[in-house]
N, C-alpha and C positions, 0 to 999 in steps of 0.2 A: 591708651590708658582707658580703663573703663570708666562707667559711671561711680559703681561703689571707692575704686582707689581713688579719683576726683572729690567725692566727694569729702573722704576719710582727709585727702589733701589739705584740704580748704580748712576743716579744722584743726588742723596741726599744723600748718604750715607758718612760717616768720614772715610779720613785715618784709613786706618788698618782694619776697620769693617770685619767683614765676614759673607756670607751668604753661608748655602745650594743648590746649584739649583735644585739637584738629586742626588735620593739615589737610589740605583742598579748597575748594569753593562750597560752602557751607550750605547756599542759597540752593544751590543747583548740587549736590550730597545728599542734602533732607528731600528732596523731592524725585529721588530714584526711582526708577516703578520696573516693574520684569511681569510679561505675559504668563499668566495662569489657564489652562484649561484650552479647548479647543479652537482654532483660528474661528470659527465665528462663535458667538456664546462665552466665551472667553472672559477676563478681567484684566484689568492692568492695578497688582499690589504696589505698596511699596517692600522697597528688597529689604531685610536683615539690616544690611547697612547702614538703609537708610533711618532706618526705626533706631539702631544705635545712634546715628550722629543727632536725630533728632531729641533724644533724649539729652542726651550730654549737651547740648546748647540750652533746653529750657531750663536744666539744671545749672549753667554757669549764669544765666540769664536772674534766674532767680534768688541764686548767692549775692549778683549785681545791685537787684532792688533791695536786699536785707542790709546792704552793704557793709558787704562782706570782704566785696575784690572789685576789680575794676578789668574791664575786658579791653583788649584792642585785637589787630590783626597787625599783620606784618608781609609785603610778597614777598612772594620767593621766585614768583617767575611770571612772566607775562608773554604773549603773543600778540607779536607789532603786528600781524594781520588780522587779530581778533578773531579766526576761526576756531580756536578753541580760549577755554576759558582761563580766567588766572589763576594762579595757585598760591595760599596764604599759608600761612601760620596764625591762629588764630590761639590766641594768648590767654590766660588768667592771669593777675597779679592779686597778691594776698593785700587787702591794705590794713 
């Protein structure tokens, strides 16, 4: 879901509703980056992605402080050897 329908969400939405905003690791999502330009001289951006997830959390973030909704997470999957990272469900609830 994007930001605009999130947002559009939150005003409409009923007591208790919930929505998804993001599914992954939030922390390690907002901090993507992809090589620009030539191996030396080069950049490291952040991706598309990561510019979308990062909006849509300061945006639920900020719904949070107006209180508006109330956020949590939820896993979905984890790695017993911790080489890769968990994966959430990261919530809105209307309140």
């Amino acid at each position: 879901m994007n930001i605009d329908k999130l947002q559009q969400w939150i005003e409409t939405a009923n007591k208790n509703e919930e929505q998804i905003y993001h599914r992954g690791h939030l922390v390690e999502d907002r901090n993507e980056v992809e090589w620009i330009g030539p191996k030396k001289g080069g950049k490291y951006v952040p991706t598309d992605r990561a510019l979308d997830v990062d909006k849509k959390a300061d945006a639920m973030y900020a719904s949070f402080e107006n209180h508006q909704v109330a956020l949590f997470q939820r896993i979905v999957k984890h790695s017993p050897n911790q080489r890769t990272a968990p994966v959430y469900e990261y919530v809105v609830k209307k309140l």
